[in-house]
C-alpha positions in Angstrom: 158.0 12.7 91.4 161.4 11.9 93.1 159.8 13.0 95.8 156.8 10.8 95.7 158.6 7.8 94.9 161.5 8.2 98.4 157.7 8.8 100.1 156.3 5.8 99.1 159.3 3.3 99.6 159.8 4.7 103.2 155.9 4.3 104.2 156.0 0.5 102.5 159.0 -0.2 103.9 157.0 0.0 107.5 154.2 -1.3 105.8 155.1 -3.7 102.6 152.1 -5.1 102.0 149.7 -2.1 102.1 147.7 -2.3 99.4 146.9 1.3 98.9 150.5 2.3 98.7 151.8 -0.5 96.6 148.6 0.3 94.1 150.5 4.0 93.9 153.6 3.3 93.9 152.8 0.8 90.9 150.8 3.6 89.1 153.9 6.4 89.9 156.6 4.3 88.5 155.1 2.8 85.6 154.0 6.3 84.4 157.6 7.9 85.2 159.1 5.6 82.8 156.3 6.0 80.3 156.6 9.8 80.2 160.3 9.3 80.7 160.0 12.0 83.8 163.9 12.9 85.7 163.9 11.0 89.1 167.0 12.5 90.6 167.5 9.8 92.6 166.6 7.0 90.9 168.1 5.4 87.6 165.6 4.0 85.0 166.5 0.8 85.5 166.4 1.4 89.5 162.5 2.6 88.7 162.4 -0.6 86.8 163.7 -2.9 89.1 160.7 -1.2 91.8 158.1 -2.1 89.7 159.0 -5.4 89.2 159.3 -6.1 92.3 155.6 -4.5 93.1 154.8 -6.6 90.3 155.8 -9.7 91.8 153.9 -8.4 95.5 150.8 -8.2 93.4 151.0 -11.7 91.8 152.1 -13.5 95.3 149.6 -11.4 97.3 147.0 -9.4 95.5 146.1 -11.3 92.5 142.6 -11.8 93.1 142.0 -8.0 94.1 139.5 -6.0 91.2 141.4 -2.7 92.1 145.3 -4.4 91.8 143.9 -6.1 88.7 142.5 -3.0 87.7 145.4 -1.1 87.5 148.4 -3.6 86.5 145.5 -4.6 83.8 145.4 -1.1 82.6 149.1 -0.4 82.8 149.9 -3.5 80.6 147.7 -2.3 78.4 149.6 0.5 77.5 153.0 -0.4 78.4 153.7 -4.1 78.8 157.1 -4.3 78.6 157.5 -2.8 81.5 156.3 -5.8 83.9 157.8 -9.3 82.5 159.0 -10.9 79.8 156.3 -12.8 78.8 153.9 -10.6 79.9 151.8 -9.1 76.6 149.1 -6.7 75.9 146.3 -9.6 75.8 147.2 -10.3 79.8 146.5 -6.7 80.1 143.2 -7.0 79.0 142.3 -10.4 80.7 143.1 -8.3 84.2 140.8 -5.7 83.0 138.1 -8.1 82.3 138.4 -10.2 85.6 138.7 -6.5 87.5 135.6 -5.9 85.9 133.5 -9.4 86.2 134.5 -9.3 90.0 132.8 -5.9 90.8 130.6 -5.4 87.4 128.9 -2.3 89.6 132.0 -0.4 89.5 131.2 2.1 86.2 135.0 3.3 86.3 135.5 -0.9 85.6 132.9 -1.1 83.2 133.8 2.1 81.1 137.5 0.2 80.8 136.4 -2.5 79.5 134.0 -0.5 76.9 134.8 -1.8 73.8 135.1 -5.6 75.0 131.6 -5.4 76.7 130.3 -3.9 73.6 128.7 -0.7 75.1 126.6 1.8 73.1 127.7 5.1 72.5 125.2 6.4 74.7 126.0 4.0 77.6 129.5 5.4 77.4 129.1 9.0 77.8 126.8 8.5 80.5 129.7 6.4 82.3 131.9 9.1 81.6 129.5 12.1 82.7 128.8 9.6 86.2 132.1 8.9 86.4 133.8 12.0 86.4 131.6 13.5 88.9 132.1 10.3 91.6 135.6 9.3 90.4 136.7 8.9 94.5 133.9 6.3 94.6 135.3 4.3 92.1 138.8 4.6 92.2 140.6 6.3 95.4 143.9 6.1 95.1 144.9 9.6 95.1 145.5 12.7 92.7 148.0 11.2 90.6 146.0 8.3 89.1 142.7 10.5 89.8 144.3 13.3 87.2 145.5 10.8 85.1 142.3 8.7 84.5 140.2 11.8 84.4 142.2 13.6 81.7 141.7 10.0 79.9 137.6 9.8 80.5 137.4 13.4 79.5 138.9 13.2 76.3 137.6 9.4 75.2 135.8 9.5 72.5 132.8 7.1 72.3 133.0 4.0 69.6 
């Protein structure tokens, strides 16, 4: 993962506002300090000081894209702490909701926001069935978040 992370800064530091790469690099280190994973190279609180700042990208640049909502909406669901001070669990779940509402065809959306929505049980293992076999259609943003999300779809249980 140190790896991935020297990778990332050097490609956005040609390219800072590349949506793509900010999207993994946001994924990367907010799951590196969740899993509490050895980055040679960088201090937790220098992994910490990254995301905010791709934290504060996303709310001058991106805050009206369903895939940047998406996953800063997901990640604060799980792990708030990580992005503000004020920043609560509830916000998470507003982002997920707004991803959602601003591409309602995207099943990967609509299978996050499954209990909120109100989906039958049968409605959500047909999202996850759909899903895991088109996950790249939904969500391309490469074999990190991919594994991550699929592992997650696979093992959901319905309501």
């Amino acid at each position: 993962m140190n790896d991935y992370i020297i990778d990332l800064e050097s490609q956005l530091s040609i390219s800072p506002l590349n949506k793509k790469l900010l999207i993994q690099e946001a994924f990367a280190l907010w799951y590196i300090l969740l899993e509490d994973i050895e980055c040679e190279n960088f201090s937790e609180q220098a992994l910490e000081k990254l995301l905010k700042k791709n934290y504060n990208n996303y709310k001058d640049h991106f805050s009206n894209d369903a895939d940047y909502n998406f996953i800063i909406g997901w990640m604060m669901c799980v792990a708030f702490w990580y992005f503000d001070s004020k920043a609560n669990e509830n916000e998470g779940y507003l982002l997920l909701m707004k991803a959602y509402k601003s591409n309602p065809k995207n099943s990967f959306f609509k299978w996050a926001v499954r209990d909120q929505i109100s989906l039958t049980n049968k409605e959500i293992e047909f999202l996850k069935t759909y899903i895991s076999i088109r996950f790249e259609q939904f969500y391309d943003y490469g074999n990190l978040i991919n594994e991550y999300f699929m592992g997650l779809i696979q093992s959901a249980r319905s309501i």
